[in-house]
C-alpha positions as a Markdown table, in Angstrom:
| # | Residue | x | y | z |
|---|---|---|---|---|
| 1 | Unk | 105.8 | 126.9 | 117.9 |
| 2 | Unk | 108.9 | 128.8 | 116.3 |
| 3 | Unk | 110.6 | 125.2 | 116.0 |
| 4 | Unk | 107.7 | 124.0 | 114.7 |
| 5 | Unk | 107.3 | 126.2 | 112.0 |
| 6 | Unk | 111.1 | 126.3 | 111.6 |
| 7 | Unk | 111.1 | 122.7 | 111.0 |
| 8 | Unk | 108.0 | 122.8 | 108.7 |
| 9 | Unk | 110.1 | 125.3 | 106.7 |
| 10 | Unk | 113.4 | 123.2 | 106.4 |
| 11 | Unk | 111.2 | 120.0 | 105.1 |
| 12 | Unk | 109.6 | 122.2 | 102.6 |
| 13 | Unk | 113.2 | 123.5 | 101.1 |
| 14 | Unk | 114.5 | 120.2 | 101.1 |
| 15 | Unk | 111.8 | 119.0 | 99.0 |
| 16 | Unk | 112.7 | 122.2 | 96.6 |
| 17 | Unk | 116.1 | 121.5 | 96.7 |
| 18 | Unk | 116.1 | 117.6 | 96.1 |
| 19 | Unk | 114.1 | 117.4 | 93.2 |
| 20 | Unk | 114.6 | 114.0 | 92.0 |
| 21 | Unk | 117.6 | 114.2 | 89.0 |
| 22 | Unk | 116.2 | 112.1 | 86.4 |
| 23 | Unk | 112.7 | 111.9 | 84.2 |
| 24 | Unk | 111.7 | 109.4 | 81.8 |
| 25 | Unk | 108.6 | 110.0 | 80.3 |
| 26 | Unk | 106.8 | 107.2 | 78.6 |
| 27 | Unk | 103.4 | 107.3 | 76.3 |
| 28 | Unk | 101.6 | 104.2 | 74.7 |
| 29 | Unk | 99.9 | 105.3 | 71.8 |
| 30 | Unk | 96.1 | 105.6 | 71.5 |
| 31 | Unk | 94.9 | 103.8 | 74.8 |
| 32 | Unk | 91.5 | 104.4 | 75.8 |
| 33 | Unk | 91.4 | 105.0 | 79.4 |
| 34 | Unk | 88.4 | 102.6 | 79.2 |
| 35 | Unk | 91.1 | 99.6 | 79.4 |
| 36 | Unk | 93.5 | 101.2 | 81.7 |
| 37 | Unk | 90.8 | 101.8 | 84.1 |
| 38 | Unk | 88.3 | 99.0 | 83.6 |
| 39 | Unk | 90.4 | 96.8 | 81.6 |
| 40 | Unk | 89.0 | 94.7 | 79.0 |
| 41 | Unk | 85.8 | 95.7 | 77.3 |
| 42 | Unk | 83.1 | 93.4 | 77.1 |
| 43 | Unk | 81.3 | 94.7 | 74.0 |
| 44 | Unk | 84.2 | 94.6 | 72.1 |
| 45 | Unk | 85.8 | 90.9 | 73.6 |
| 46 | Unk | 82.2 | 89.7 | 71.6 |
| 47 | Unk | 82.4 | 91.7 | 68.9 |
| 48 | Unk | 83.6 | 90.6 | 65.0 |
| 49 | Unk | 86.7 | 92.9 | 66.4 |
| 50 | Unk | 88.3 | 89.7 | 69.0 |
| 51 | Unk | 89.4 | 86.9 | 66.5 |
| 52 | Unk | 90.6 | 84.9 | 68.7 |
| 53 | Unk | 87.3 | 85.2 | 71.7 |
| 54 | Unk | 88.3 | 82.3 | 74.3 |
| 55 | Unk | 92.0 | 82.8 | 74.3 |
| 56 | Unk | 91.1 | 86.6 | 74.9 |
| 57 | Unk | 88.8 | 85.7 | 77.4 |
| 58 | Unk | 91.3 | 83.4 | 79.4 |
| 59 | Unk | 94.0 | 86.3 | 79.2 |
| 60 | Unk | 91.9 | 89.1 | 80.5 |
| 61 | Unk | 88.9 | 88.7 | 81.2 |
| 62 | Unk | 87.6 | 88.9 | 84.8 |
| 63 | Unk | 84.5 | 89.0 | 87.0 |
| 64 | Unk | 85.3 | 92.6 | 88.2 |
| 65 | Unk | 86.5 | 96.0 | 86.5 |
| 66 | Unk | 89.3 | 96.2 | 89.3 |
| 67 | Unk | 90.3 | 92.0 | 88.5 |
| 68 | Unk | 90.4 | 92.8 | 84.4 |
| 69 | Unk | 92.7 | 95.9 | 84.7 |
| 70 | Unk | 95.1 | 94.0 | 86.8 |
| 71 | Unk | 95.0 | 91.4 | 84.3 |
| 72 | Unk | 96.0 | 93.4 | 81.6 |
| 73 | Unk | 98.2 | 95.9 | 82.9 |
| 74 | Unk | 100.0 | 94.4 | 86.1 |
| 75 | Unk | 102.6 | 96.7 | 86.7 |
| 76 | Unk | 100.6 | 99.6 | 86.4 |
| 77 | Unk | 98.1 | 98.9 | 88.9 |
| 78 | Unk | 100.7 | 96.7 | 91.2 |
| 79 | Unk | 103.4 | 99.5 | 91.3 |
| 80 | Unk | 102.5 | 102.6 | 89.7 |
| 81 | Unk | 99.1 | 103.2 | 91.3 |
| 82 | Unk | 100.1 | 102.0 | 94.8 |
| 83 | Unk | 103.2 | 103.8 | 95.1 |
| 84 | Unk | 102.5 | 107.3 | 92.5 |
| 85 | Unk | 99.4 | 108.5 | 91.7 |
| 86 | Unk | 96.9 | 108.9 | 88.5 |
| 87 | Unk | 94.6 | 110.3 | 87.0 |
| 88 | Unk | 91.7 | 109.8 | 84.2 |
| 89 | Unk | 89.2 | 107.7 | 85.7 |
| 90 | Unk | 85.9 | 109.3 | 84.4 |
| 91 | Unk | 84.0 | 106.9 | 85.6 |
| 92 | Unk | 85.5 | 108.1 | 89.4 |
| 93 | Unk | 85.1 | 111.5 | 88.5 |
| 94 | Unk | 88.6 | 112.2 | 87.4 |
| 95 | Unk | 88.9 | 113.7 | 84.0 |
| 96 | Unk | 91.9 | 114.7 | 81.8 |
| 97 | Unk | 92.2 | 115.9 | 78.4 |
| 98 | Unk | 93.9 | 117.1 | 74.9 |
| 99 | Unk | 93.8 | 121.0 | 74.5 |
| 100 | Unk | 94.2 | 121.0 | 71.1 |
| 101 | Unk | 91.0 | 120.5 | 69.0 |
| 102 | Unk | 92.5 | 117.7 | 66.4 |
| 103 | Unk | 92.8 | 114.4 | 68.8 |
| 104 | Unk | 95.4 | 112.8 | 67.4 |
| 105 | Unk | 99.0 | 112.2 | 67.2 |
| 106 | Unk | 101.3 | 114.9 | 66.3 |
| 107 | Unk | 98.8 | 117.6 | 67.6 |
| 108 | Unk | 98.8 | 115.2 | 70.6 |
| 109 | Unk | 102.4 | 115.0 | 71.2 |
| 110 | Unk | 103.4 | 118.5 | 70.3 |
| 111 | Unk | 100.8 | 119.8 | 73.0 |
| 112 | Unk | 102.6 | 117.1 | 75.6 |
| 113 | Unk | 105.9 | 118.5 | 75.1 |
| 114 | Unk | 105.9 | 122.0 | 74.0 |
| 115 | Unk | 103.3 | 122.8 | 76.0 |
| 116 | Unk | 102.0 | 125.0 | 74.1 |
| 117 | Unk | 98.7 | 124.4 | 71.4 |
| 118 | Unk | 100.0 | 125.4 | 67.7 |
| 119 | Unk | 96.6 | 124.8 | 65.7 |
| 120 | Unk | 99.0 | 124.8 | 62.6 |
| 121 | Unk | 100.1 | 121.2 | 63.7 |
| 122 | Unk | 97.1 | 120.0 | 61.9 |
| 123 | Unk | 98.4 | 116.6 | 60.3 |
| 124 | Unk | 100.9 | 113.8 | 60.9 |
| 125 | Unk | 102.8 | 114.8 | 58.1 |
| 126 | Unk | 107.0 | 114.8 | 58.8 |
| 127 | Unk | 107.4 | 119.1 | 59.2 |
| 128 | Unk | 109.6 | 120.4 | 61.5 |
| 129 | Unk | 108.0 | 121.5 | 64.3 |
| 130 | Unk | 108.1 | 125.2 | 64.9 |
| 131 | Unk | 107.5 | 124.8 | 68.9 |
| 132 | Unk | 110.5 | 123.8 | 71.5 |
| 133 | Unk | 110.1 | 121.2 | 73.4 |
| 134 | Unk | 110.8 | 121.2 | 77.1 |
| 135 | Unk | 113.5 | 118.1 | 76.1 |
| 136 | Unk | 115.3 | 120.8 | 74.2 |
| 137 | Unk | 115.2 | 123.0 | 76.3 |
| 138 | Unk | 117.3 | 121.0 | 79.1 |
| 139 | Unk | 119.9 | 120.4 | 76.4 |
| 140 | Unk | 121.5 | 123.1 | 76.6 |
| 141 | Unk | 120.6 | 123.8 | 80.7 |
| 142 | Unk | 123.7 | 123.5 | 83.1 |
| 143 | Unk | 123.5 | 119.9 | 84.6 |
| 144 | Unk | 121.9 | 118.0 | 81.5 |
| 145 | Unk | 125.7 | 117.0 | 79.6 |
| 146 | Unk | 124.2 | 113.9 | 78.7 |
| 147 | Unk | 121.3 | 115.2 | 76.3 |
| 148 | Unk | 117.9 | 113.7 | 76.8 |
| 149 | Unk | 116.9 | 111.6 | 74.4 |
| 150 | Unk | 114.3 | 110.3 | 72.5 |
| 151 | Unk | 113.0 | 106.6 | 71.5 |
| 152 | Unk | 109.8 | 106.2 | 69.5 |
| 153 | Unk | 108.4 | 103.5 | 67.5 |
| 154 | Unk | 106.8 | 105.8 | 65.3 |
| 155 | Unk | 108.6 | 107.6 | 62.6 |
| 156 | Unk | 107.1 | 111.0 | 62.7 |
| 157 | Unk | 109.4 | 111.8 | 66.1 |
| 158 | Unk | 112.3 | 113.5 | 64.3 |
| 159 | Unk | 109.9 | 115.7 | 63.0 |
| 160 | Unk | 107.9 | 116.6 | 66.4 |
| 161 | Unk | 111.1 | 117.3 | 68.3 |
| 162 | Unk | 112.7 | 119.4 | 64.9 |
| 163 | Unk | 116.0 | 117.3 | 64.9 |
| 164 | Unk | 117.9 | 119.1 | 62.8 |
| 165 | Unk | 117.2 | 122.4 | 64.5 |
| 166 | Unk | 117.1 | 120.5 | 68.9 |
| 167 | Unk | 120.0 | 118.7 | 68.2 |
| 168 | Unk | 118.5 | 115.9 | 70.7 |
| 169 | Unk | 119.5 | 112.2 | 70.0 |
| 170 | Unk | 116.7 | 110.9 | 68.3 |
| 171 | Unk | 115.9 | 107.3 | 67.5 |
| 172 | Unk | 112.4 | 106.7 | 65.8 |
| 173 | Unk | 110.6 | 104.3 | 63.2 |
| 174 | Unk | 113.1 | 101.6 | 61.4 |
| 175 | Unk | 116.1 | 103.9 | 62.7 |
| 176 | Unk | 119.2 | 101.5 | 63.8 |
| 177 | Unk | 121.5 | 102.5 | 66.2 |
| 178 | Unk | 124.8 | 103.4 | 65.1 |
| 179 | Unk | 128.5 | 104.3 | 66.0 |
| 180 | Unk | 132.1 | 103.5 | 66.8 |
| 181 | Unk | 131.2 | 102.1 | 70.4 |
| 182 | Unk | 128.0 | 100.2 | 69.3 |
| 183 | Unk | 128.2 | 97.1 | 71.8 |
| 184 | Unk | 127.3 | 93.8 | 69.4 |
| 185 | Unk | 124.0 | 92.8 | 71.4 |
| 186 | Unk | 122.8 | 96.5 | 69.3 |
| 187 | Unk | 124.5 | 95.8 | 66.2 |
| 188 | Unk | 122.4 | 91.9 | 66.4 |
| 189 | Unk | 119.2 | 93.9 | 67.3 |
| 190 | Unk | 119.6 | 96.4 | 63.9 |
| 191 | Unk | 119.9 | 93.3 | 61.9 |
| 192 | Unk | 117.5 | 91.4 | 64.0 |
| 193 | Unk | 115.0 | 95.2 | 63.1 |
| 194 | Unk | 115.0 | 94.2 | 59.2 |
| 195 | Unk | 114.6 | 90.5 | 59.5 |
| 196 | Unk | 111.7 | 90.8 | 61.6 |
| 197 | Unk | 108.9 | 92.3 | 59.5 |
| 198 | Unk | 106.6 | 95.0 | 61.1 |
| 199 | Unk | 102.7 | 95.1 | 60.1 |
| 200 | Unk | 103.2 | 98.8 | 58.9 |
| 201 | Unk | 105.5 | 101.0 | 56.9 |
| 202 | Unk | 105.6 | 103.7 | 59.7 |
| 203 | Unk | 106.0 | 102.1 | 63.1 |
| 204 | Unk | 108.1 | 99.6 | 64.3 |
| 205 | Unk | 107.5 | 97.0 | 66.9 |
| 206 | Unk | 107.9 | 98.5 | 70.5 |
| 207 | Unk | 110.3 | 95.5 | 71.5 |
| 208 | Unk | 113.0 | 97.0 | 69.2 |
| 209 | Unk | 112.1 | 100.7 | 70.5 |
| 210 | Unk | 112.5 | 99.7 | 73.9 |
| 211 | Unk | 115.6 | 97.4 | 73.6 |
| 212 | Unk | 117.3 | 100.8 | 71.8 |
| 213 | Unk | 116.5 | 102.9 | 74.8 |
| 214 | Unk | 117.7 | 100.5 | 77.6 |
| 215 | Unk | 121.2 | 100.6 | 75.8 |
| 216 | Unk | 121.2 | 103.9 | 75.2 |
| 217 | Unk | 119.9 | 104.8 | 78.9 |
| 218 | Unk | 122.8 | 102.5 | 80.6 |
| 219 | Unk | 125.8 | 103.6 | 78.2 |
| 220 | Unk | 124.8 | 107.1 | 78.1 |
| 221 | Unk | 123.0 | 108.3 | 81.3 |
| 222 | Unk | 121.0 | 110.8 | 80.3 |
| 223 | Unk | 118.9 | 112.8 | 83.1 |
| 224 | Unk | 115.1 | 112.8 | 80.9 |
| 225 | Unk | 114.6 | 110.6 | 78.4 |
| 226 | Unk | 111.1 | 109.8 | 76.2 |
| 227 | Unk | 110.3 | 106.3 | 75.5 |
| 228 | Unk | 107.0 | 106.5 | 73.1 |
| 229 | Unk | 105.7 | 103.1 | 72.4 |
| 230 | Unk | 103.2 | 102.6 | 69.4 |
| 231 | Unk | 101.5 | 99.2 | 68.9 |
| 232 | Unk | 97.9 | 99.5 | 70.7 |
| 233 | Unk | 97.3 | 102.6 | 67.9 |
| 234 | Unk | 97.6 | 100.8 | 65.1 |
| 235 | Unk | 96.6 | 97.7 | 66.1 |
| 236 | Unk | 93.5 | 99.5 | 66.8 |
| 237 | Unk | 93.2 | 101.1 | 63.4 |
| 238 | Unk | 93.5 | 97.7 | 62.4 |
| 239 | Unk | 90.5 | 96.5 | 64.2 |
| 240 | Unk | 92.0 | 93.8 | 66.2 |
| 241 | Unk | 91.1 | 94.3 | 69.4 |
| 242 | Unk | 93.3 | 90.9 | 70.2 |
| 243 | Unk | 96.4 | 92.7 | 69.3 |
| 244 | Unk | 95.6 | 96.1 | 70.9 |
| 245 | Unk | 95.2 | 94.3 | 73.8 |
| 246 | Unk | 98.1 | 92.0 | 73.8 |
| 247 | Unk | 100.0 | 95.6 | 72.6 |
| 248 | Unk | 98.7 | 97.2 | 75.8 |
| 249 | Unk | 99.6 | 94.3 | 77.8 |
| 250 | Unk | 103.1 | 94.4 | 76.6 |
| 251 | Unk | 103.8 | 98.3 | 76.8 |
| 252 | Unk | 102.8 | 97.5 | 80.1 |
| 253 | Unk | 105.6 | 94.5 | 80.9 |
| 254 | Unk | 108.2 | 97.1 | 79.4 |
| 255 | Unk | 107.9 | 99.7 | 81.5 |
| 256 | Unk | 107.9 | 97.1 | 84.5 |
| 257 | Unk | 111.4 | 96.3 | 83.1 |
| 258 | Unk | 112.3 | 99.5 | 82.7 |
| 259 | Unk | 111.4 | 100.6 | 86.3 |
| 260 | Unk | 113.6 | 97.6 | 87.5 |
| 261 | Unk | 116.4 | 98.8 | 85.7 |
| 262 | Unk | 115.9 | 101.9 | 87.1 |
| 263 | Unk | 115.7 | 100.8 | 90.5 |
| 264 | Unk | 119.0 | 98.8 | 89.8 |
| 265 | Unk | 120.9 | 101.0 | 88.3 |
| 266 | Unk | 123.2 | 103.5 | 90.1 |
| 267 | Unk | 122.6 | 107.4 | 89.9 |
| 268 | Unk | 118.7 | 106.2 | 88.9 |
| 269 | Unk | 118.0 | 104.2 | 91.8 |
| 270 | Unk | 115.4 | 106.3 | 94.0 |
| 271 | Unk | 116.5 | 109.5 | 91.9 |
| 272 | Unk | 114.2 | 109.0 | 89.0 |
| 273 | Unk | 110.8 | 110.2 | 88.3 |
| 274 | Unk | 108.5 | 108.3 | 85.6 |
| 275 | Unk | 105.1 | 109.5 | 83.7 |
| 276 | Unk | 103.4 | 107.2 | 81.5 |
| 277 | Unk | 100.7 | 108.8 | 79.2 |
| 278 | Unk | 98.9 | 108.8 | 75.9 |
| 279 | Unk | 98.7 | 111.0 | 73.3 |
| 280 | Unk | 94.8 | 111.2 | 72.8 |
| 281 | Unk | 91.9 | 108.7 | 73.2 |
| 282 | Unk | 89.5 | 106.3 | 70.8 |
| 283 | Unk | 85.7 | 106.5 | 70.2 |
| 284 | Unk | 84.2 | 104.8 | 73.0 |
| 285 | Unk | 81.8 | 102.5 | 71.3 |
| 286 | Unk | 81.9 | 99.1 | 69.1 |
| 287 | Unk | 81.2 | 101.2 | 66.5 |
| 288 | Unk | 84.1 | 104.3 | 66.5 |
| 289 | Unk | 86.5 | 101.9 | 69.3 |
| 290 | Unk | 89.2 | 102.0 | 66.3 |
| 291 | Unk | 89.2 | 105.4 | 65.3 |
| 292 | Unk | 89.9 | 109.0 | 66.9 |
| 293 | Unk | 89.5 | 112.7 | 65.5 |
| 294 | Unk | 87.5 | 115.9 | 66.4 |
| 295 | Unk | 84.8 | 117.1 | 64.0 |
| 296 | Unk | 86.8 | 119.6 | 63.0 |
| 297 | Unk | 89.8 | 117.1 | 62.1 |
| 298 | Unk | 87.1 | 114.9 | 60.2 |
| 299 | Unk | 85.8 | 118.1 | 58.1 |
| 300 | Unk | 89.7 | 118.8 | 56.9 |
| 301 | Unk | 90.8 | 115.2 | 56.3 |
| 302 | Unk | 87.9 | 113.2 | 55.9 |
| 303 | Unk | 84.6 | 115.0 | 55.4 |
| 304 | Unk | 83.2 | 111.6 | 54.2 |
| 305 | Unk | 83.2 | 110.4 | 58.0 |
| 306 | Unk | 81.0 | 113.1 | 59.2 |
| 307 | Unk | 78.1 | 111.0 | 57.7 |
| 308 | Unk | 78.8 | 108.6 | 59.9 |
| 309 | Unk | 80.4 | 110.5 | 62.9 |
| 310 | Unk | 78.9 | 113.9 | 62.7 |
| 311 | Unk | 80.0 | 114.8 | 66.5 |
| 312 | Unk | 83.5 | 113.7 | 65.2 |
| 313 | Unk | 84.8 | 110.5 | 67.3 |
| 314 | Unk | 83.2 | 111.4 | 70.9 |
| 315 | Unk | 85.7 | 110.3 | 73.4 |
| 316 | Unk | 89.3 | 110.9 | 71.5 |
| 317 | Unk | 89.7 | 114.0 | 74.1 |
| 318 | Unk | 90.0 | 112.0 | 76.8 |
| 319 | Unk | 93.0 | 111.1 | 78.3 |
| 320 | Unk | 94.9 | 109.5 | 81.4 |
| 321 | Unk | 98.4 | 110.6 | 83.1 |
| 322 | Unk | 100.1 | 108.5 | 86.3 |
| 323 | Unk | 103.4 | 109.6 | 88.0 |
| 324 | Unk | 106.2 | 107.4 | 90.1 |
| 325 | Unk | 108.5 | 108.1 | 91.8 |
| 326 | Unk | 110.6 | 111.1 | 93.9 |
| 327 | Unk | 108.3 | 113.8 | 94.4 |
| 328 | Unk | 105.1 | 112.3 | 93.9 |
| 329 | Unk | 103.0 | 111.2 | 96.5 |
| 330 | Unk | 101.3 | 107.2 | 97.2 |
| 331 | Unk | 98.2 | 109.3 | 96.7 |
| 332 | Unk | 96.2 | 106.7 | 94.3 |
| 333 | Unk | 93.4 | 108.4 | 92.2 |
| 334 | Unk | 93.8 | 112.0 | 91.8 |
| 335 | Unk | 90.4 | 114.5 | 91.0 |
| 336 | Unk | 91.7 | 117.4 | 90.3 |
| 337 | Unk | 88.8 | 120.1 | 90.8 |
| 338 | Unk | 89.9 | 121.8 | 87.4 |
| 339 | Unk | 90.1 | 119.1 | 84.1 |
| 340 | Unk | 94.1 | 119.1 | 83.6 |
| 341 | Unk | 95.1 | 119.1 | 79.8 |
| 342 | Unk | 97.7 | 117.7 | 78.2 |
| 343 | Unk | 99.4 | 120.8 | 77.9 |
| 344 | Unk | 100.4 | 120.6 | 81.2 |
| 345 | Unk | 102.6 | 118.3 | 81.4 |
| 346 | Unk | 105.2 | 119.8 | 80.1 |
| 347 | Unk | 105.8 | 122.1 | 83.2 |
| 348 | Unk | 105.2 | 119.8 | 85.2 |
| 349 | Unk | 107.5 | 117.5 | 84.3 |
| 350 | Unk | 109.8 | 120.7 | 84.5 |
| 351 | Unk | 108.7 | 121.9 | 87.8 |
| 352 | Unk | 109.5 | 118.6 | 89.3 |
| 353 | Unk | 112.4 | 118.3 | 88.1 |
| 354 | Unk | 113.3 | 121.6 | 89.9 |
| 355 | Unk | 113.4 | 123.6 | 86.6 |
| 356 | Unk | 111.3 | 127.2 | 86.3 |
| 357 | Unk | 108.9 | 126.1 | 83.5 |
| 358 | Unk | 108.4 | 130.2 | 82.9 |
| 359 | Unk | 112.1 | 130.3 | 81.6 |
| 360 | Unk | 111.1 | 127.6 | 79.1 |
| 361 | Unk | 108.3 | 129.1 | 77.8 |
| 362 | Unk | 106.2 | 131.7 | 79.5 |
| 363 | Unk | 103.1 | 130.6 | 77.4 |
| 364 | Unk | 103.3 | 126.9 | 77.9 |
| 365 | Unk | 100.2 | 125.3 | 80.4 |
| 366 | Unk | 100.9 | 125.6 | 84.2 |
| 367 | Unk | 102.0 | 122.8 | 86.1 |
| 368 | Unk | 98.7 | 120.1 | 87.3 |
| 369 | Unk | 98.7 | 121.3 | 90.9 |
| 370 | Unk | 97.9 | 118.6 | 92.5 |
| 371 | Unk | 101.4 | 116.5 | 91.0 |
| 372 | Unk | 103.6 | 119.1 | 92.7 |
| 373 | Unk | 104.9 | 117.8 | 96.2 |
């Protein structure tokens, strides 16, 4: 029995002491865990919202909820969910959410990586953001030389990780990348950025974003990285439920590439752990599919809507989270007895990484339990 519990004891240190070295966390803006759990939606495939119904239907449609999701995100449900574990299934009883009562994207974002919910961050406007983030934090932790870094499509991200004041490499909206060492296949892909038009002023097209953060990840090294993709939002906004799909689809064939090169690459082979997230939901309906806010958000920015929507968009709460990798278990669904926020992820991304998420911040969200190992 001693040996026993001996041995029981040394497994549980080793999994302490071996955290795995590297995070990447990745987010795809504004997906409704509708499609990552069910895939397409059949209202919306035959609504004035699909231009394009028959090709649509070809790409992702399928006879069963299980068939569809594969469809449109293969990766995810080949890899990520057979091999990590997820969560935000309400229709299986597993239920995640935002913390902060705007539901949208800054709030949204700030809550993922401060941990902490700062009412103040109230708009998408570009202020610096008074909160730390748990990327700044490592910067200037022993072991983290390389800084982690951060790639986003859309151009608020300086101001949600306070570059001036983190110091974090930051590459965000039409940003090139620049600098005495910049190999030629980047300096063709910042002139490739401005000959290829994007439809919108603020967000890039995610291929650029994640072409940037590939370089960057195998010249540089760094231990934790963010990848925030950006399409399905604003395609959504749009109302072309086509493109959002195609966008969610896509997001979902970049992080497959980005796992390979992962799994290729030395020092991240089996040594790197991967999230993939959003920053809030969508209204859940034909109706309020393209648009997300609380009440409370409506009443400050658009008062107008609260005709229309006077619950506020029901459903842009609600949220999804999967994990991959060292330290995370093949354990599928998860349903966590408690609703996790998105405030938590923060530590936890911390906590497996073998960092003490209390030295970060003391107030940030505790760890989702049932990620630890």
């Amino acid at each position: 029995m001693r040996m026993l519990l001996l041995l029981l004891a040394v497994a549980a240190f080793s999994v302490k002491a071996n955290p795995p070295k590297n995070l990447i966390l990745v987010t795809i803006d504004g997906v409704r865990w509708q499609e990552v759990f069910n895939g397409a939606d059949a209202a919306l495939l035959d609504s004035d919202f699909s231009k394009h119904k028959e090709t649509l239907k070809a790409a992702y449609w399928r006879g069963s909820a299980q068939a569809r999701r594969q469809a449109l995100m293969p990766f995810f449900w080949e890899t990520i969910a057979t091999q990590g574990s997820y969560m935000g299934d309400r229709n299986q009883g597993s239920n995640m959410r935002v913390a902060n009562p705007w539901y949208f994207s800054y709030p949204g974002y700030s809550e993922m990586v401060t941990g902490v919910v700062d009412e103040q961050i109230n708009s998408n406007d570009k202020f610096p953001n008074p909160q730390r983030s748990f990327l700044e934090y490592l910067k200037d932790q022993p072991g983290y030389e390389a800084p982690p870094a951060v790639f986003a499509s859309w151009d608020v991200f300086p101001a949600i990780f306070n570059r001036e004041r983190s110091g974090l490499y930051i590459n965000a909206g039409f940003e090139t990348a620049e600098g005495k060492q910049t190999p030629a296949q980047i300096q063709f892909l910042n002139q490739l950025q401005t000959q290829i038009p994007s439809p919108w002023d603020s967000v890039r097209l995610d291929a650029f974003t994640y072409h940037y953060s590939k370089d960057y990840l195998l010249r540089q090294k760094p231990r934790v990285m963010m990848l925030a993709l950006g399409e399905p939002d604003d395609f959504a906004h749009d109302g072309n439920y086509d493109e959002y799909l195609h966008g969610i689809h896509r997001a979902d064939s970049l992080i497959a590439d980005l796992w390979a090169t992962l799994q290729s690459t030395p020092g991240y082979k089996d040594n790197t752990l991967m999230m993939v997230t959003t920053d809030h939901g969508r209204g859940q309906g034909v109706a309020d599919w393209q648009h997300h806010s609380s009440r409370q958000a409506l009443a400050k920015k658009s008062p107008e809507a609260l005709a229309h929507f006077p619950e506020g968009i029901l459903g842009s709460e609600q949220i999804w989270l999967a994990a991959i990798g060292p330290g995370i278990k093949a354990q599928g669904l998860l349903r966590p007895e408690k609703e996790p926020t998105q405030a938590q992820i923060a530590a936890t991304a911390l906590t497996l990484l073998g960092e003490d998420p209390n030295k970060f911040n003391a107030q940030a969200a505790a760890p989702i339990k049932e990620l630890m190992p």
